[in-house]
MDAnalysis code that builds the backbone (N, CA, C; Angstrom):
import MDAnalysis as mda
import numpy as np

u = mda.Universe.empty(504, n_residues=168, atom_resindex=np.repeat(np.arange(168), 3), trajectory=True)
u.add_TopologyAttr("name", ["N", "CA", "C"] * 168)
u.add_TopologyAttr("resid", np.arange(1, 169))
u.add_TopologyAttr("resname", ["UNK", "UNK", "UNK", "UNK", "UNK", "UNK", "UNK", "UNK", "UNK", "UNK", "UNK", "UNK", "UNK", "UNK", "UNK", "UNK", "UNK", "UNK", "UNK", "UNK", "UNK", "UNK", "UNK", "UNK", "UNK", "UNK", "UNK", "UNK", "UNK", "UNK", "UNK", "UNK", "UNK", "UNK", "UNK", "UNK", "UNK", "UNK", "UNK", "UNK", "UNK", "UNK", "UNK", "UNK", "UNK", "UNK", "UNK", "UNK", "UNK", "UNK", "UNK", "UNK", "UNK", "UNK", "UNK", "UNK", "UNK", "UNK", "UNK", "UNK", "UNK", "UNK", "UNK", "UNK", "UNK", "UNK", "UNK", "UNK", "UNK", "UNK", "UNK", "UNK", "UNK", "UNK", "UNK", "UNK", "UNK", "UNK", "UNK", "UNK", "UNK", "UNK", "UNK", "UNK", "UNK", "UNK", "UNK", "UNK", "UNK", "UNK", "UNK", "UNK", "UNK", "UNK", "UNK", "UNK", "UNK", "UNK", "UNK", "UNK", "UNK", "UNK", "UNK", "UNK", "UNK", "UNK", "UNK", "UNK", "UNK", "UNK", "UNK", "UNK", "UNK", "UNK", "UNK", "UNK", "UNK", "UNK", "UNK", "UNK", "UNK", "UNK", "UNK", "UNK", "UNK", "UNK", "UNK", "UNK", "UNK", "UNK", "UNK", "UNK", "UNK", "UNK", "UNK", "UNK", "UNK", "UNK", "UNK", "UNK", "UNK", "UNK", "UNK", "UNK", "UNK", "UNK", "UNK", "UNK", "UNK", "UNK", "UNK", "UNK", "UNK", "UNK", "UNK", "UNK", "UNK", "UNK", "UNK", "UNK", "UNK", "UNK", "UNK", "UNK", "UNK", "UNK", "UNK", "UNK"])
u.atoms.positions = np.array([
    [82.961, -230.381, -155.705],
    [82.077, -229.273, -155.404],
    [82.792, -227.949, -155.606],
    [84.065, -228.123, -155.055],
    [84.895, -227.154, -155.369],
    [85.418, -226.292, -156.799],
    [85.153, -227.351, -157.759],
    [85.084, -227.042, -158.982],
    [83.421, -226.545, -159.722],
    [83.070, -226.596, -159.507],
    [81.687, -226.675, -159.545],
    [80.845, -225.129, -159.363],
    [82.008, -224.504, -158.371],
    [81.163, -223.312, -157.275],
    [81.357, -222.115, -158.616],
    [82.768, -222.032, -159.453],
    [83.092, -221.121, -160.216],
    [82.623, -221.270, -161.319],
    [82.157, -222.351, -162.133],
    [80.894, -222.378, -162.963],
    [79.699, -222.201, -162.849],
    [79.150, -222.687, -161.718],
    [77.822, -222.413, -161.123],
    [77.849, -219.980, -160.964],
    [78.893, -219.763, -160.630],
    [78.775, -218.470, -160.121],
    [78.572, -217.748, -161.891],
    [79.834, -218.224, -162.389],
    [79.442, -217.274, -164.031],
    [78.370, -217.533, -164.515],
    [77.673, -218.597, -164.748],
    [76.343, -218.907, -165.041],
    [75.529, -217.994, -164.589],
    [75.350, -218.069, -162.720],
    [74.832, -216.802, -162.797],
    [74.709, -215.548, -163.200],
    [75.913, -215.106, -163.417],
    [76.009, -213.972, -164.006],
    [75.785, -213.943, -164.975],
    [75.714, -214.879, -165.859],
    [75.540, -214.274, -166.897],
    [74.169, -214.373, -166.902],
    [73.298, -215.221, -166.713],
    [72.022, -214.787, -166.445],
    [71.330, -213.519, -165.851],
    [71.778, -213.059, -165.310],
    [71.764, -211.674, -164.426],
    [72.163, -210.282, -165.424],
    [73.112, -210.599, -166.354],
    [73.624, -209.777, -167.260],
    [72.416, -209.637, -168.432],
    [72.195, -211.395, -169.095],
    [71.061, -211.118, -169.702],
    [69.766, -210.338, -169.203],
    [69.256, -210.578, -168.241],
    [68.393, -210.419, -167.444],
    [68.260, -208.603, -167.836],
    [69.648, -208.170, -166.702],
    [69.439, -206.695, -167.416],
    [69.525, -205.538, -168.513],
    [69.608, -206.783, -169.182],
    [69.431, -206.154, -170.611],
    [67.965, -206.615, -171.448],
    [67.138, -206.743, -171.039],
    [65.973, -207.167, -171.603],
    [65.134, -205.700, -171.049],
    [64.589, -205.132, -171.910],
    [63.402, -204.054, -171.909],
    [62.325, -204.596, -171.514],
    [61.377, -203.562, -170.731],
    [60.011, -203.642, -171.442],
    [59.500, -203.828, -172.217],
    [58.002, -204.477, -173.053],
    [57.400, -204.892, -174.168],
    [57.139, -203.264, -174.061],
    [57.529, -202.786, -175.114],
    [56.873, -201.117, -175.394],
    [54.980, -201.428, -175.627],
    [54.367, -199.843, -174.982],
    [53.081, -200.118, -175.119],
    [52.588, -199.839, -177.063],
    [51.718, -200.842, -177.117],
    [50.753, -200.091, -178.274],
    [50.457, -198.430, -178.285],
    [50.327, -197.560, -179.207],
    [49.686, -196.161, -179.256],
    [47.994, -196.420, -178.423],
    [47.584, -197.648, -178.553],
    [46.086, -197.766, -177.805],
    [46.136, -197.755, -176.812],
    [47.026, -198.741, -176.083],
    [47.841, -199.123, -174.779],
    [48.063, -197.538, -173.915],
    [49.083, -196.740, -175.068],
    [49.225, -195.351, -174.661],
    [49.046, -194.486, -174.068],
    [47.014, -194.934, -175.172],
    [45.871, -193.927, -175.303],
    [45.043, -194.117, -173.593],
    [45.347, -195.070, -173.356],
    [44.231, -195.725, -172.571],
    [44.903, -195.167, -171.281],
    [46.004, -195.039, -170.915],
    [46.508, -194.454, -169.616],
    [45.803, -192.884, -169.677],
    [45.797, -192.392, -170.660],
    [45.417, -190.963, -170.473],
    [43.671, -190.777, -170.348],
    [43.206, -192.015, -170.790],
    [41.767, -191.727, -170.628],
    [41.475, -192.199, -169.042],
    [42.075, -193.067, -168.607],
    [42.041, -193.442, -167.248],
    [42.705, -192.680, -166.548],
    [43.725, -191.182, -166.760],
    [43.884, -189.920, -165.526],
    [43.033, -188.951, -165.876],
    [41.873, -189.116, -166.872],
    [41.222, -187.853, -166.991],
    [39.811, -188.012, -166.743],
    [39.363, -189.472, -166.529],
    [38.454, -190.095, -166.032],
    [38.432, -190.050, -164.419],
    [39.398, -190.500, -163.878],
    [39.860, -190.411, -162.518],
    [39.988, -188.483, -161.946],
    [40.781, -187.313, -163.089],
    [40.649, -186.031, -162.451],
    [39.286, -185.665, -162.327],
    [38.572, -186.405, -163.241],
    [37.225, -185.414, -163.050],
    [36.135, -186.025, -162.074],
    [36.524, -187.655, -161.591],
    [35.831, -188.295, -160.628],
    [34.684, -188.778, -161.863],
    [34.885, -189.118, -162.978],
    [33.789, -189.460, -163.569],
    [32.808, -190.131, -164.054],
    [32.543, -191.066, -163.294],
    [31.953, -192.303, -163.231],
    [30.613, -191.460, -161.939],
    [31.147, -190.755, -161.069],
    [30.274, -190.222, -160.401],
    [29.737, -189.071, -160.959],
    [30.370, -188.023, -161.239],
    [29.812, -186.684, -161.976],
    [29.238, -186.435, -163.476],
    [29.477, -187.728, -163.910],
    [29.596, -187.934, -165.919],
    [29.600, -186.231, -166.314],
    [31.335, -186.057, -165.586],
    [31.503, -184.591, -166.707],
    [32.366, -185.006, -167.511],
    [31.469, -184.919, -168.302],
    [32.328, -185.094, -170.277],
    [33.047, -183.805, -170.763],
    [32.547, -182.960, -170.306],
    [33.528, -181.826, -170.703],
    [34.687, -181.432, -169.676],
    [34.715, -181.881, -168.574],
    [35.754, -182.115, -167.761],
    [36.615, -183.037, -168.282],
    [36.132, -184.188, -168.488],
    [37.285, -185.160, -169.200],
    [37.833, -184.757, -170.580],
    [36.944, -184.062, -171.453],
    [37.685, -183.977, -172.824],
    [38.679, -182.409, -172.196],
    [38.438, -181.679, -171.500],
    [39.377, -180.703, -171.070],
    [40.356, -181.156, -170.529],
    [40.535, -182.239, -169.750],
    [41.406, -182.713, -169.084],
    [42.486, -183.822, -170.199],
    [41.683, -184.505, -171.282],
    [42.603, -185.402, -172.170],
    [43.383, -184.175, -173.282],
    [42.572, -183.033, -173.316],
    [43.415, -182.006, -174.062],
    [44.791, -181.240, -173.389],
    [44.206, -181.321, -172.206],
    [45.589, -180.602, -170.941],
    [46.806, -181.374, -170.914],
    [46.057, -182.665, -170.619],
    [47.620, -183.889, -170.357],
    [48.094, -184.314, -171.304],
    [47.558, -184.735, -172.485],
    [48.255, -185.325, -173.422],
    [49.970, -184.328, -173.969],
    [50.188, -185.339, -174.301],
    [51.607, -184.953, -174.512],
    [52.598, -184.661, -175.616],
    [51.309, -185.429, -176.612],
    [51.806, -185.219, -178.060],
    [53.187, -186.552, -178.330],
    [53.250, -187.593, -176.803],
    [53.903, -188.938, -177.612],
    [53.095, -190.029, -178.074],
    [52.182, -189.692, -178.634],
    [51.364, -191.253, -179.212],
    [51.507, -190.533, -180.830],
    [52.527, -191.459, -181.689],
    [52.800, -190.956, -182.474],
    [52.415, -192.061, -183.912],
    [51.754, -191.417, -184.940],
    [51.251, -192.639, -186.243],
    [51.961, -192.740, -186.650],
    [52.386, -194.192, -186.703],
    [53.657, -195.057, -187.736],
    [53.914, -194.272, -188.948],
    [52.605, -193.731, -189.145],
    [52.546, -194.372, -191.261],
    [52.858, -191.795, -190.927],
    [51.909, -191.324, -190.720],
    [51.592, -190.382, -190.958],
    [53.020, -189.139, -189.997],
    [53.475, -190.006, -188.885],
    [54.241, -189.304, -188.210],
    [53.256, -187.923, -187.300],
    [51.922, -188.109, -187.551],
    [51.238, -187.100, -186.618],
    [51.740, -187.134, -184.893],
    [50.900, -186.448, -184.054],
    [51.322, -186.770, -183.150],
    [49.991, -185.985, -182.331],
    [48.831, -185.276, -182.715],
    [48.066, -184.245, -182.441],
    [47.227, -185.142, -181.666],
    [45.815, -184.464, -180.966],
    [44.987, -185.424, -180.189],
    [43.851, -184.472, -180.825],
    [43.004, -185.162, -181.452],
    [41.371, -184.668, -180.952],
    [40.992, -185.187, -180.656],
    [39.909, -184.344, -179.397],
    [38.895, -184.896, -178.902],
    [37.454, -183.987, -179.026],
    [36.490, -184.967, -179.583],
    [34.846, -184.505, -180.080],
    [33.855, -185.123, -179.062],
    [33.149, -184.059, -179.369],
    [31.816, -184.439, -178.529],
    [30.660, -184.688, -179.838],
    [30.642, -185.742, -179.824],
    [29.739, -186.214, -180.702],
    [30.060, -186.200, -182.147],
    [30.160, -186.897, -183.340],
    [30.876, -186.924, -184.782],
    [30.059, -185.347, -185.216],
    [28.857, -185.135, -185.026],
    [28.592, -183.446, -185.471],
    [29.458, -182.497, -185.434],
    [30.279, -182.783, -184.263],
    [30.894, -181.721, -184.112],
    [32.661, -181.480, -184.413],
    [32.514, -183.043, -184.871],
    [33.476, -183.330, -185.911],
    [33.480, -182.686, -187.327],
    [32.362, -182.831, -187.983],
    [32.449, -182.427, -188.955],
    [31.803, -180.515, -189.482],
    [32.332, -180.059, -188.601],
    [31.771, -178.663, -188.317],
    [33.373, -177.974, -188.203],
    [34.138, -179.008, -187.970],
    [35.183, -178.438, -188.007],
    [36.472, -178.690, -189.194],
    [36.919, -177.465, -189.639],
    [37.613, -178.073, -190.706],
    [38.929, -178.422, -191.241],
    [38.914, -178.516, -189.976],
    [40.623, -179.283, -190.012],
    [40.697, -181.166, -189.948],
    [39.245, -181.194, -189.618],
    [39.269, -182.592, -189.884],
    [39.937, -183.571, -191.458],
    [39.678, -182.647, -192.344],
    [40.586, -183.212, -193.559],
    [41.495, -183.191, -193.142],
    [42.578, -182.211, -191.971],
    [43.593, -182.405, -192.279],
    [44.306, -183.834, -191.103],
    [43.844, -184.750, -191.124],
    [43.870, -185.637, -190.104],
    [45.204, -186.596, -190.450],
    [45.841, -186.307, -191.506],
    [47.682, -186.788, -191.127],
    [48.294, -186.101, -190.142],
    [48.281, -185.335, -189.015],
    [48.438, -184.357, -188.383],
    [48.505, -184.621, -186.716],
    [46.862, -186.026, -187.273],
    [46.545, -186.417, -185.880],
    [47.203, -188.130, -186.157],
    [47.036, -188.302, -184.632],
    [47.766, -189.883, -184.475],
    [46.246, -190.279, -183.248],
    [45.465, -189.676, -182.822],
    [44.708, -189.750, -181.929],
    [43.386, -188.904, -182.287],
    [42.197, -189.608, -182.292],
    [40.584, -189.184, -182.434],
    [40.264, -189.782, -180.843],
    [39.847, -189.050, -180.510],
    [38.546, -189.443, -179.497],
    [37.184, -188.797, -179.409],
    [36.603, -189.694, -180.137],
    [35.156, -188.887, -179.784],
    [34.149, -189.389, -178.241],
    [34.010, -188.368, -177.722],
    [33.004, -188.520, -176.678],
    [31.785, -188.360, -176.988],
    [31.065, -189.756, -176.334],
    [29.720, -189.857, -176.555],
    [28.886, -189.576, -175.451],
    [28.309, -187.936, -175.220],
    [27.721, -188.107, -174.034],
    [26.422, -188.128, -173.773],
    [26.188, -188.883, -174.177],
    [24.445, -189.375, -173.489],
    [24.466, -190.178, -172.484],
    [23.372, -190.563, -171.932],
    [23.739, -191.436, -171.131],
    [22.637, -192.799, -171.299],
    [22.919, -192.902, -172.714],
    [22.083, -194.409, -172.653],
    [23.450, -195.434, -173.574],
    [23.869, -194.815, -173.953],
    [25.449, -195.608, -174.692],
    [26.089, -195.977, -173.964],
    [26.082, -197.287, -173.198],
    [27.191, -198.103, -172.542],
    [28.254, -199.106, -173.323],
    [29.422, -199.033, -172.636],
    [30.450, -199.959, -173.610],
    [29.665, -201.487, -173.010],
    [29.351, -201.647, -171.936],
    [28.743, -202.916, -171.635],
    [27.821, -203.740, -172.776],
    [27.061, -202.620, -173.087],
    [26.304, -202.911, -174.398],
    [26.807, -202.967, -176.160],
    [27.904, -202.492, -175.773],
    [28.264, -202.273, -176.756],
    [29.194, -203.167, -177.867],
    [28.537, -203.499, -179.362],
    [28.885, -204.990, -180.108],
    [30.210, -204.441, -180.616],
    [31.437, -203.989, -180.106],
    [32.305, -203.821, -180.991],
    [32.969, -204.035, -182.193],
    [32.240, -205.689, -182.581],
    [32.525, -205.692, -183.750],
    [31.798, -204.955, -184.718],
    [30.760, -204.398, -184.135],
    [30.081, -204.044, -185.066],
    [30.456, -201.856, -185.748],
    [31.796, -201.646, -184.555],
    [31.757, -200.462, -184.627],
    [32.792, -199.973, -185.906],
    [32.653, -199.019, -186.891],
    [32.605, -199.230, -187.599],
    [33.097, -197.382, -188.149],
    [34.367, -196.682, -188.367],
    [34.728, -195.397, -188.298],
    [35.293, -195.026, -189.542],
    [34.757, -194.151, -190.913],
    [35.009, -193.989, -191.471],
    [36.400, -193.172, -191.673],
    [37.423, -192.953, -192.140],
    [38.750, -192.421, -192.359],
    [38.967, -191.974, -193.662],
    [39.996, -190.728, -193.353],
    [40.291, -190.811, -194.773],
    [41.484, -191.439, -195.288],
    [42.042, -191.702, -196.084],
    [43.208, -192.309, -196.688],
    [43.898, -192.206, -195.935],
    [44.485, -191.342, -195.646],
    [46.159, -191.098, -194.590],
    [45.830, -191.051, -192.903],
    [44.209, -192.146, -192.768],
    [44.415, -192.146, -191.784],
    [44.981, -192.859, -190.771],
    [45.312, -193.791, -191.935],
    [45.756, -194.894, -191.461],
    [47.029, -195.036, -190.341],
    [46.722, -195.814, -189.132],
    [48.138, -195.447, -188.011],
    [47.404, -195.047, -186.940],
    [45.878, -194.474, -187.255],
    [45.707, -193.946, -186.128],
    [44.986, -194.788, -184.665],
    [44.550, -193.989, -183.467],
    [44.069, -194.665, -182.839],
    [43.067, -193.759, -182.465],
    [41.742, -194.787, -182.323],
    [40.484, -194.166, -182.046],
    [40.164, -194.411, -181.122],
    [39.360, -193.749, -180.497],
    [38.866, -194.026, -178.965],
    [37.114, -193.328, -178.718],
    [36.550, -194.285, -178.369],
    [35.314, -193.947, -178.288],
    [34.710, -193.960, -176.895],
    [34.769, -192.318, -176.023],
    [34.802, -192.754, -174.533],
    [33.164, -192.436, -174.236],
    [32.662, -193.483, -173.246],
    [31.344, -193.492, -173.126],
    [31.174, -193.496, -171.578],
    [29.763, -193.595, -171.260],
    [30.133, -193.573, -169.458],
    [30.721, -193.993, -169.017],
    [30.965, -195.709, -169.167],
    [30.960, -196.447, -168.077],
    [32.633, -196.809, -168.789],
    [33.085, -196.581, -169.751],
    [34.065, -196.988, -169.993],
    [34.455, -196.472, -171.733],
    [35.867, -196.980, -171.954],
    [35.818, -196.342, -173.252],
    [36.825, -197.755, -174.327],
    [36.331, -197.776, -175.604],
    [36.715, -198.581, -176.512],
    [37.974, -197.657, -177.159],
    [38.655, -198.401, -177.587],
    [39.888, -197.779, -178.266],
    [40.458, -198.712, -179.260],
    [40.888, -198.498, -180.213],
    [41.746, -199.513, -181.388],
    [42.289, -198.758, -182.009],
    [43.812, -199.439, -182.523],
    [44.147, -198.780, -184.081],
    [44.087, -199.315, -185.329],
    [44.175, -198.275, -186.425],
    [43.787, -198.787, -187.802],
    [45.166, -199.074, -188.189],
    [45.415, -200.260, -188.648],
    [47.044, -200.625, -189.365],
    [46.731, -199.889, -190.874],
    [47.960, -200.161, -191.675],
    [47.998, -199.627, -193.176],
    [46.713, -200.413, -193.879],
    [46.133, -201.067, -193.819],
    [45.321, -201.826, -194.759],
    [43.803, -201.258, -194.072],
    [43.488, -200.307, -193.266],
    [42.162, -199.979, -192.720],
    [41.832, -200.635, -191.800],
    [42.533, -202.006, -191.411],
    [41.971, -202.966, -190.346],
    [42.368, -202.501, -188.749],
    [40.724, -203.041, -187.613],
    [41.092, -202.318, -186.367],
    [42.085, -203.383, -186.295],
    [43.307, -202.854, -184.964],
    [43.805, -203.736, -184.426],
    [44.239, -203.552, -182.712],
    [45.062, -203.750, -182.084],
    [45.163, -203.376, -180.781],
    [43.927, -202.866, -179.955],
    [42.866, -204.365, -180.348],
    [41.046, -203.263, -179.539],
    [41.831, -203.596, -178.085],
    [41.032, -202.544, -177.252],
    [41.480, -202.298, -176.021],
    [39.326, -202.205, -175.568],
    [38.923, -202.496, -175.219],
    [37.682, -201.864, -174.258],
    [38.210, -202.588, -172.474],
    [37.609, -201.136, -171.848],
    [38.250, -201.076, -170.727],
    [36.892, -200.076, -169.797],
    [36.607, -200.936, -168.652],
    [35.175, -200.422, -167.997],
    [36.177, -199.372, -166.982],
    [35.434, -198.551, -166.477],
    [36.079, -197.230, -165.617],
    [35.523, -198.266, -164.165],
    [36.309, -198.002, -163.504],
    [35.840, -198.116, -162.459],
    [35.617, -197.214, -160.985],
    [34.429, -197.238, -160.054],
    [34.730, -196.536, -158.889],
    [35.331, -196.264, -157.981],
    [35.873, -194.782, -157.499],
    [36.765, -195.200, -156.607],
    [36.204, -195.401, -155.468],
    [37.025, -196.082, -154.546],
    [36.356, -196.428, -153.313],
    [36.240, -195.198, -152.509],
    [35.828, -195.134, -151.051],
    [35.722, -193.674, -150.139],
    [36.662, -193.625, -149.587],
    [37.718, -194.646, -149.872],
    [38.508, -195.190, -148.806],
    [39.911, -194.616, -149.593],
    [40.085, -194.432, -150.647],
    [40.848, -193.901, -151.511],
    [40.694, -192.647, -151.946],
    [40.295, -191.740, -151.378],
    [39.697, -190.530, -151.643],
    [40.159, -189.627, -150.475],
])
């Protein structure tokens, strides 16, 4: 047993050594995206108030400029209220720039509950590739990114939830 105790102990250690050297799985840019739509959902209380312009003021305030596109090296955030008002603006060509779209949809008959994601469907231009889109709706918001070949990947849909009274 006596022999036994000083192998048994390095073993441990070295398990312990490995141990602290293992990272975190780093998040996806969607993964990223999705923490910031869930503190700007939560500042504005919005599941109760549906202020959409509170939340897109609030994802413009916090963001930080680290969700960054592989391919394009952007790092910018927009956020739209509705694709109209996307294309009214004309920096949208210049979208190597951005690593992040979010358009807000605010009506209130568009639920992600309802909503066929496969069927959703975001035109880009060439270099948009890398990015991550996010489509925030009442009750919750869809998010994916486009890899180099146009394909979504990392879908994320994620329902908001209420806070309790009790947490408030």
């Amino acid at each position: 047993m006596s022999k036994l105790k000083p192998v048994f102990t390095a073993f441990v250690c070295l398990l312990l050594l490995a141990a602290c050297g293992e990272k975190e799985p780093e998040k996806s840019n969607a993964e990223a995206f999705l923490q910031y739509a869930i503190q700007a959902a939560d500042a504005t209380n919005f599941l109760e108030t549906g202020n959409y312009a509170g939340v897109m003021l609030n994802l413009k305030r916090e963001y930080k400029e680290d969700i960054i596109n592989p391919y394009t090296k952007g790092n910018s955030l927009a956020v739209y209220n509705r694709t109209r008002a996307m294309f009214k603006n004309r920096e949208t060509s210049l979208t190597q720039y951005f690593s992040v779209d979010c358009l807000v949809i605010d009506d209130y008959m568009t639920t992600l509950k309802d909503l066929d994601t496969s069927e959703v469907v975001y035109c880009l231009n060439a270099e948009s590739k890398g990015m991550v889109l996010a489509f925030f709706l009442m009750d919750g918001i869809y998010i994916y990114e486009v890899d180099e070949n146009g394909e979504k990947i990392n879908e994320i849909k994620h329902f908001f939830e209420k806070k309790s009274k009790e947490s408030n």
